[in-house]
Backbone as a printed PyTorch tensor [residue, N CA C, xyz], in Angstrom:
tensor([[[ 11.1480,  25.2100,  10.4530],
         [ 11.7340,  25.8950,  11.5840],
         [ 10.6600,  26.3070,  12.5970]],

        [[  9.4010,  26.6440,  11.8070],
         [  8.3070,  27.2810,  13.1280],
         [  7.9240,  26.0160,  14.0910]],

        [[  7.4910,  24.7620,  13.2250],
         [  7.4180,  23.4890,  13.8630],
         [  8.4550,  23.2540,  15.3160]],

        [[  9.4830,  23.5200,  14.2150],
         [ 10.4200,  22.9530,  15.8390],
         [ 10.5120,  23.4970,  16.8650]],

        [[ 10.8440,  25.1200,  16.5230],
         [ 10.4830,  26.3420,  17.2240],
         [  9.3940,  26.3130,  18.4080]],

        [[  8.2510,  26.1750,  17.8090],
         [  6.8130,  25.8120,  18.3650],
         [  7.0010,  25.0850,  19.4440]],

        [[  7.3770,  23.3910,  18.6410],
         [  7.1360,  22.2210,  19.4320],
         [  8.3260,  22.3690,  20.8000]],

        [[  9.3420,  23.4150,  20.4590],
         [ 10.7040,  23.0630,  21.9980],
         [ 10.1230,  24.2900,  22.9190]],

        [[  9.9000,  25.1870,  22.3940],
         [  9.0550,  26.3080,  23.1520],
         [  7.9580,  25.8410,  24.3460]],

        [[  6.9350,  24.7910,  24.0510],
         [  5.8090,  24.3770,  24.6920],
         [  6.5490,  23.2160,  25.3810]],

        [[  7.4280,  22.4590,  24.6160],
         [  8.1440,  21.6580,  25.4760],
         [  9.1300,  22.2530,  26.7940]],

        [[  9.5330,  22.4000,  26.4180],
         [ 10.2480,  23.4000,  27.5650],
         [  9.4110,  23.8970,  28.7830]],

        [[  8.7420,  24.6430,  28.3980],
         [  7.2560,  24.8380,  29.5030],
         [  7.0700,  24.3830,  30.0470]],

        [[  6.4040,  23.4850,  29.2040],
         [  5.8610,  21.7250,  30.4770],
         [  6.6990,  21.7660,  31.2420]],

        [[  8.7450,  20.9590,  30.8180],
         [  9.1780,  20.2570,  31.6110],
         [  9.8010,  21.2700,  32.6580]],

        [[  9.5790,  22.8230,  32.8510],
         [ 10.1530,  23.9340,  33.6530],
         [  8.9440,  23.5670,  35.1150]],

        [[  7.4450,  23.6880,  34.2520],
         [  6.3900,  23.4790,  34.9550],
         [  6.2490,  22.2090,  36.1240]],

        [[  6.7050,  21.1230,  35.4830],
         [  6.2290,  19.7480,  36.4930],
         [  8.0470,  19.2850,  37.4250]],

        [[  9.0700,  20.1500,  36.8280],
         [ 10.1180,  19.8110,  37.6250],
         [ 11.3450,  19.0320,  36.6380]],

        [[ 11.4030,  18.9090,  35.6280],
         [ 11.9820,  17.8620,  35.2880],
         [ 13.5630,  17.8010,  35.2580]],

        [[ 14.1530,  16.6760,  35.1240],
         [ 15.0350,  16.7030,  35.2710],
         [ 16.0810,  17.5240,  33.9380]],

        [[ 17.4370,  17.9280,  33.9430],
         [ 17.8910,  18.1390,  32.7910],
         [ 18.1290,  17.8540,  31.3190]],

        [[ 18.8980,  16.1480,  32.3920],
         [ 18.5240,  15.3580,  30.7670],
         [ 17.1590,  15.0500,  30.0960]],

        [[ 16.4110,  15.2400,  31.0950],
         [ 15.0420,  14.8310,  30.2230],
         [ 14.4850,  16.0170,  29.4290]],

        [[ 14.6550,  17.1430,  29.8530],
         [ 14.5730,  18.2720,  29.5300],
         [ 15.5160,  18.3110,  28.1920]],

        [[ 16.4450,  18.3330,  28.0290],
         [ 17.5010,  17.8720,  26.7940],
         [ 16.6740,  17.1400,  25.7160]],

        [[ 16.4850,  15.6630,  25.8490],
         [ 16.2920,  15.0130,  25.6180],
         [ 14.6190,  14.9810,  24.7600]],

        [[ 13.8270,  16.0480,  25.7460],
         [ 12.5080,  16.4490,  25.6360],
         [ 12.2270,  17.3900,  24.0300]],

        [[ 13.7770,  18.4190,  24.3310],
         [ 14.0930,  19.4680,  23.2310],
         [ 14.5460,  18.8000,  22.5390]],

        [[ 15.3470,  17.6630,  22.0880],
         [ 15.7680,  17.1080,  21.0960],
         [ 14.4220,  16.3780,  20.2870]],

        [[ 13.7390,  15.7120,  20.6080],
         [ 12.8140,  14.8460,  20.2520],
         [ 11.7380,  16.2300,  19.9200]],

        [[ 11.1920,  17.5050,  20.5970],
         [ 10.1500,  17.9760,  19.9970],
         [ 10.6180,  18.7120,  18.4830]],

        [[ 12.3590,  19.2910,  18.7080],
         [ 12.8430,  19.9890,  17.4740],
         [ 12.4110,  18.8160,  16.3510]],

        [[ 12.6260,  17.6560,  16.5410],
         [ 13.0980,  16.9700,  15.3120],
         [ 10.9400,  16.6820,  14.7630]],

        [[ 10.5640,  16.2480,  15.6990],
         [  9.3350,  16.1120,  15.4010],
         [  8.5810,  17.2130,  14.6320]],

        [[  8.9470,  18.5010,  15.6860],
         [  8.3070,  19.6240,  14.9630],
         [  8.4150,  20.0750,  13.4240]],

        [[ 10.5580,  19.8570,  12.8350],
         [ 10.4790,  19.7220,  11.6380],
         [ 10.3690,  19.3610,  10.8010]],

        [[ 10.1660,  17.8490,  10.8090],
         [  9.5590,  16.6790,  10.2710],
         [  8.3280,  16.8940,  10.0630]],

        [[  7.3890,  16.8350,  10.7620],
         [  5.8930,  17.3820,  10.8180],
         [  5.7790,  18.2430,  10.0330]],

        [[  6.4810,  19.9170,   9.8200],
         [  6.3960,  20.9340,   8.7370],
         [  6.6170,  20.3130,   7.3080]],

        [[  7.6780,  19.7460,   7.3680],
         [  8.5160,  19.1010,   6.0920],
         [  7.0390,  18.1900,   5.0930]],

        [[  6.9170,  16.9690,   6.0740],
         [  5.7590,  16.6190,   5.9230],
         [  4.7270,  17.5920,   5.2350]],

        [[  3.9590,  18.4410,   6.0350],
         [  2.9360,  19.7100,   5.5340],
         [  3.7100,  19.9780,   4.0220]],

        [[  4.5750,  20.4030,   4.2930],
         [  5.2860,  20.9670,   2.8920],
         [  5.0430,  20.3810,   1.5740]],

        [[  5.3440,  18.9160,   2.1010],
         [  5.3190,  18.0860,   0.8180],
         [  4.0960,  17.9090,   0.4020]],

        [[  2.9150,  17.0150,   1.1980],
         [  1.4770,  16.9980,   0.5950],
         [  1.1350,  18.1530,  -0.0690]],

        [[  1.1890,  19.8080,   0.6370],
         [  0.4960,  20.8340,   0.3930],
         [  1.3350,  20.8220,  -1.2450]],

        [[  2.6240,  20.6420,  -1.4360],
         [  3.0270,  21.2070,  -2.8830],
         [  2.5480,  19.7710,  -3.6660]],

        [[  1.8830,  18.5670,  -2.9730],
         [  1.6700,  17.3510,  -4.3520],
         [  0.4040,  18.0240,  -4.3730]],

        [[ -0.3600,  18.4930,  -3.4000],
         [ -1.5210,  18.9610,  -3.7710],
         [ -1.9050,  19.4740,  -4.7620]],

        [[ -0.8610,  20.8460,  -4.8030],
         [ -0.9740,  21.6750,  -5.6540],
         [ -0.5390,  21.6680,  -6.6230]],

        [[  0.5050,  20.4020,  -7.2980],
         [  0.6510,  20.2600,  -8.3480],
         [ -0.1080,  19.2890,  -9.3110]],

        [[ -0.8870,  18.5880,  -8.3940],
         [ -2.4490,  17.4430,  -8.6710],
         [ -3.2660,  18.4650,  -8.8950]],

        [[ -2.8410,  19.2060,  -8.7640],
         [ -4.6340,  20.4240,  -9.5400],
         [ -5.2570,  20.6940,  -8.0860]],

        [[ -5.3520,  20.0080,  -7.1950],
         [ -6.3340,  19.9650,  -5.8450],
         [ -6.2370,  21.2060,  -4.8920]],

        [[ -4.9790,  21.6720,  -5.0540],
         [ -5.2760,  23.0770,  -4.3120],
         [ -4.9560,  24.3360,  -5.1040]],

        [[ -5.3090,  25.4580,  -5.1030],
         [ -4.8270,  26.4070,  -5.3680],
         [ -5.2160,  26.8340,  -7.0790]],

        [[ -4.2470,  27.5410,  -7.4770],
         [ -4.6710,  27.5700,  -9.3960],
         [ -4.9700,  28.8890,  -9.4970]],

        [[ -4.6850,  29.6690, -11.0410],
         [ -4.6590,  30.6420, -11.3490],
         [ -6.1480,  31.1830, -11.1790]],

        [[ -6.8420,  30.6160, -11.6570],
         [ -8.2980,  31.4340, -11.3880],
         [ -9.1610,  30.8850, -10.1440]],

        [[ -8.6520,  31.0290,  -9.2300],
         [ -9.6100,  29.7210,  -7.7880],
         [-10.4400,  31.3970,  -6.9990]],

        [[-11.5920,  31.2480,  -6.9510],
         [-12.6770,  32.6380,  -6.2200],
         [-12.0470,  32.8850,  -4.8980]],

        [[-12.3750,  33.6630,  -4.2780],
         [-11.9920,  33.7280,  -2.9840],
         [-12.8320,  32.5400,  -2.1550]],

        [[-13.4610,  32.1740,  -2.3470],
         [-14.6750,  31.1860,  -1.9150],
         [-13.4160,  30.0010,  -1.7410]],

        [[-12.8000,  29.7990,  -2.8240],
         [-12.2490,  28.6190,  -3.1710],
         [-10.7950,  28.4110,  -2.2420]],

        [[-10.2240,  29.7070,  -2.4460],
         [ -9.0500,  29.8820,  -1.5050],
         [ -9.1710,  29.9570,   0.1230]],

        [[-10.3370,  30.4010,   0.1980],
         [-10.9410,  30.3650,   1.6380],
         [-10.6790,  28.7050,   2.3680]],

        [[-11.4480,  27.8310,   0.8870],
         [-11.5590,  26.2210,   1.0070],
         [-10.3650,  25.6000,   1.3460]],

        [[ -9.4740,  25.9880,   0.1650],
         [ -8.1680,  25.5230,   0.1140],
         [ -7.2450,  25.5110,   1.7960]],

        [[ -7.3480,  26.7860,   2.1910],
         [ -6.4750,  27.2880,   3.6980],
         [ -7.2300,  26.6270,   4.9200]],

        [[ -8.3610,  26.2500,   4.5010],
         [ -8.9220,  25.8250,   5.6590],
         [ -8.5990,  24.0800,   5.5370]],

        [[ -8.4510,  23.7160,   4.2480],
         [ -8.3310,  21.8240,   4.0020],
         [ -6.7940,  22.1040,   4.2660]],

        [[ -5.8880,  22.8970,   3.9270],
         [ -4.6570,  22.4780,   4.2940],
         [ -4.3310,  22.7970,   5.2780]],

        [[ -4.9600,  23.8260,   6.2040],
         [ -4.2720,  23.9800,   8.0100],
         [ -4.9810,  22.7270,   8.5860]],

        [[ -6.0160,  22.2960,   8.4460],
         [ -6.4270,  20.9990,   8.8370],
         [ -5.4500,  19.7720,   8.4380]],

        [[ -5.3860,  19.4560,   7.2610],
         [ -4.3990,  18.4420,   6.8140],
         [ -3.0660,  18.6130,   7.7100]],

        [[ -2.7650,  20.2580,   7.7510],
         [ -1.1800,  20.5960,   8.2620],
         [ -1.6900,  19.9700,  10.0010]],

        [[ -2.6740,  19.8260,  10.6500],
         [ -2.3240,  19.8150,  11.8940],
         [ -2.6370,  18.6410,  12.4710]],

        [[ -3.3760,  18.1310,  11.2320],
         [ -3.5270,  16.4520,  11.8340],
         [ -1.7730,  15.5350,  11.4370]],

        [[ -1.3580,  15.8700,  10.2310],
         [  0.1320,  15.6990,  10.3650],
         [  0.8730,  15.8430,  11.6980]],

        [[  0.9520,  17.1030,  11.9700],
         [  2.0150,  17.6520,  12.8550],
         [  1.6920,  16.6800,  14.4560]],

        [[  0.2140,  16.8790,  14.1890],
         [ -0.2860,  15.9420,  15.7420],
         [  0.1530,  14.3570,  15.6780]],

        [[ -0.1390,  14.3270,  14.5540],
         [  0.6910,  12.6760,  14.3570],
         [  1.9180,  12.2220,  14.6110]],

        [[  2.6440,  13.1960,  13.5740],
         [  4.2590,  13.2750,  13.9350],
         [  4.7640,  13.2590,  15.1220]],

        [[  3.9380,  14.4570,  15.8830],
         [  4.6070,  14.5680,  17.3920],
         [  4.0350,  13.8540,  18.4950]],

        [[  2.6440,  12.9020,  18.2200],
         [  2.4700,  11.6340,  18.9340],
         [  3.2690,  10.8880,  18.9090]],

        [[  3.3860,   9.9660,  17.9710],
         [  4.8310,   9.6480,  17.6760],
         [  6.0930,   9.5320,  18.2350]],

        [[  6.4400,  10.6120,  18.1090],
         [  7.6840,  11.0020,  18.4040],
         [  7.7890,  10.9930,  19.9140]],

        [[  6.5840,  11.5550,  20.4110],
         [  6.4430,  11.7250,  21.9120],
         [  6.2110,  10.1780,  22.7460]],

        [[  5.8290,   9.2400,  22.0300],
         [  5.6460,   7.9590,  22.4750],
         [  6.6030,   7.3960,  22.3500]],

        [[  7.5890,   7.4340,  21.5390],
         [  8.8680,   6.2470,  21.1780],
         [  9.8160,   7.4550,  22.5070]],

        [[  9.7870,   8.4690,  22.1910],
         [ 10.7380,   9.3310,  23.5310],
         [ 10.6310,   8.6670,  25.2560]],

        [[  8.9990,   8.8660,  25.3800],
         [  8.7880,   8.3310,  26.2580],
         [  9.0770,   6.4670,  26.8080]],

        [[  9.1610,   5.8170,  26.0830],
         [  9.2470,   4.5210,  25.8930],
         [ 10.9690,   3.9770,  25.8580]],

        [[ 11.7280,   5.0900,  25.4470],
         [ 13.2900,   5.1440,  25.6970],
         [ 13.3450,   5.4790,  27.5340]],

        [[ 12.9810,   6.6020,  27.5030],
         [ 13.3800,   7.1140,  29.0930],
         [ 13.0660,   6.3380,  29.6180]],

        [[ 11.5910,   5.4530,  29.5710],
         [ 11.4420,   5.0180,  31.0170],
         [ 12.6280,   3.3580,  30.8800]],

        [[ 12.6210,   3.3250,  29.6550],
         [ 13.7530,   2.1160,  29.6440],
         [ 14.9980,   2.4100,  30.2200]],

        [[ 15.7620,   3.8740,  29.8810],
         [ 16.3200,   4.2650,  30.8520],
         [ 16.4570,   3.9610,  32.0090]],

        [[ 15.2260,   4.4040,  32.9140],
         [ 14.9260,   4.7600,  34.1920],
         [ 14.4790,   3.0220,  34.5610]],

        [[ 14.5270,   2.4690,  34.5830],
         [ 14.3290,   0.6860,  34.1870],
         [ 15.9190,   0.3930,  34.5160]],

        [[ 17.1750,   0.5490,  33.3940],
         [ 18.2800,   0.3330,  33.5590],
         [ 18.7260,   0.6950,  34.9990]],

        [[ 18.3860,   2.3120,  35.4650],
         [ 19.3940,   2.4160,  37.0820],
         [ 19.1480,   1.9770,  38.0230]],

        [[ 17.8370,   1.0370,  37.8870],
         [ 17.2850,   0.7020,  39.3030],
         [ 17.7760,  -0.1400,  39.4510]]])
């Protein structure tokens, strides 16, 4: 939910900022919600195979270790999420302008 949250929030912005049209604006919020929760979902899953592979986390891990852990998985979490919503943001873009192709 924060993903999608996140990703229609900043989306929105932009397309208030440069003018955009409604449907694209629509269209903009549809594609960042779905990316954004996909992307979390994603995070979700590695971070719990992680942690059930032994690789993150564990009853006795130092603070040293947990320090390690939060810092390899907000990294892991944001090269995901940046992926996802490249992605997502390229096939979006690649519809509209096909769109915008069709009315001319």
């Amino acid at each position: 939910m924060n993903g999608a949250a996140g990703n229609v929030a900043g989306g929105l912005t932009l397309d208030c900022h440069v003018g955009q049209d409604g449907s694209t604006t629509a269209q903009d919020a549809l594609t960042n919600a779905a990316t954004g929760a996909l992307g979390n979902a994603q995070n979700h899953g590695v971070t719990h195979a992680l942690e059930q592979h032994g690789s993150l986390g564990g009853d006795h891990v130092s603070d040293r270790g947990k320090l390690a852990d939060h810092a390899f998985a907000n990294t892991v979490g944001t090269t995901l999420n940046t992926g996802v919503y490249a992605a997502g943001s390229g096939i979006e873009t690649d519809i509209q302008d096909l769109l915008k192709d069709e009315d001319k």
